[in-house]
C-alpha positions, 0 to 999 in steps of 0.5 A: 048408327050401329052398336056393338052388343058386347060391353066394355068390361065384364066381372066374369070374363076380361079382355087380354088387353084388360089384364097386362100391365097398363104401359107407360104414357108415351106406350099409351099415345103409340097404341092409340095412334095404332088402335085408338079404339082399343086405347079408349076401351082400356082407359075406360075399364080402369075407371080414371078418376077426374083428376087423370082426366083433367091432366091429359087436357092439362097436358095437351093444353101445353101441347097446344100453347106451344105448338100455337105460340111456335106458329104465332110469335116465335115463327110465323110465316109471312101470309099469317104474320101479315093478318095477325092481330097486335095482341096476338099474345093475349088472344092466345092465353084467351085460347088456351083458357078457353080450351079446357072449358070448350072440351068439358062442353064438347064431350057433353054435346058429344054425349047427348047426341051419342046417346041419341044415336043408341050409344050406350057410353056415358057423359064421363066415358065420353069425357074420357075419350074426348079428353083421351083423344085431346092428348093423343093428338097433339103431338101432331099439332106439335109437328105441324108447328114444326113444319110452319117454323121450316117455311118460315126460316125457307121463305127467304130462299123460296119465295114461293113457300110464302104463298098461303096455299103453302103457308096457312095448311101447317096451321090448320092440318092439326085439327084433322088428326083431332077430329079423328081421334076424338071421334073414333074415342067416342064411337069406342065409348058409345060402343058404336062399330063404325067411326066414320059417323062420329067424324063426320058430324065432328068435321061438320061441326068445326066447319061451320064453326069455323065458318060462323068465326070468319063471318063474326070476324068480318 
């Protein structure tokens, strides 16, 4: 991987971006789905403290338990509601305790193996762009439960929308817009030029996690 020489801040000379007025939440998310790159640099040149950090995984923790329980209790499509567990409820409260945890984990493994690779970011500016990036794109999450709730209120006038080629992608598409954005956070903290390597070893991963779930499962 290649690394950018430049650093994030300087004390004698500050991007512009360094020096407007730091936008609200919702400005915030907009220029991260424009330039996340950008994004993480800004977020990491004010120094968040842990306790900001803890709220945007806070925050998309809620994202995710609502996008889940829209996707698994209130409107699950027929091929899903067909394979899912009796204590569907508890599985999911599990989930959403365990995700925080799983992101602390993430952005310490995320470090290592940065820093392995040359990066020059360290384990709170990768905790910064994981957890960033965790917030970031839930929204899309969001709208993927969205789609799962139109199918399920659909298939009773189109059958064929019950098909899992149909029914199952609106449970697993808001894992795409994550890894994107959690890897181009971390190539920006670790000052690397390219995001693609970043996403590729993220998408490696949770295929072979998901892999090791279905065989543990079975």
């Amino acid at each position: 991987m290649q690394v950018l020489s430049d650093h994030v801040s300087s004390p004698t000379r500050s991007p512009a971006w360094e020096a407007e007025v730091p936008p609200d939440m919702n400005d915030r998310i907009l220029e991260a789905w424009r330039d996340m790159s950008a994004s993480t640099r800004r977020l990491l040149a004010e120094r968040p403290s842990e306790g900001r950090l803890l709220f945007f995984v806070i925050l998309s923790d809620a994202i995710f338990f609502l996008s889940w329980t829209l996707k698994t209790l209130l409107a699950p499509t027929s091929a899903v509601a067909e394979t899912m567990p009796f204590d569907v409820a508890a599985l999911l409260l599990a989930a959403i305790l365990f995700r925080t945890a799983s992101l602390y984990v993430l952005a310490a493994l995320a470090a290592a193996a940065a820093t392995l690779c040359g990066g020059v970011g360290s384990w709170r500016d990768t905790r910064a762009a994981v957890f960033w990036g965790a917030l970031v794109s839930a929204p899309f999450g969001l709208l993927a439960a969205g789609l799962a709730v139109v199918l399920n209120r659909a298939e009773a006038s189109l059958p064929a929308l019950a098909d899992p080629l149909f029914a199952l992608p609106p449970y697993y598409v808001g894992l795409v817009p994550f890894l994107w954005f959690v890897a181009a956070g971390i190539a920006a903290a670790h000052r690397f030029e390219r995001i693609g390597w970043s996403f590729l070893t993220l998408s490696v991963a949770a295929v072979a996690l998901s892999l090791a779930g279905v065989y543990l499962s079975g």
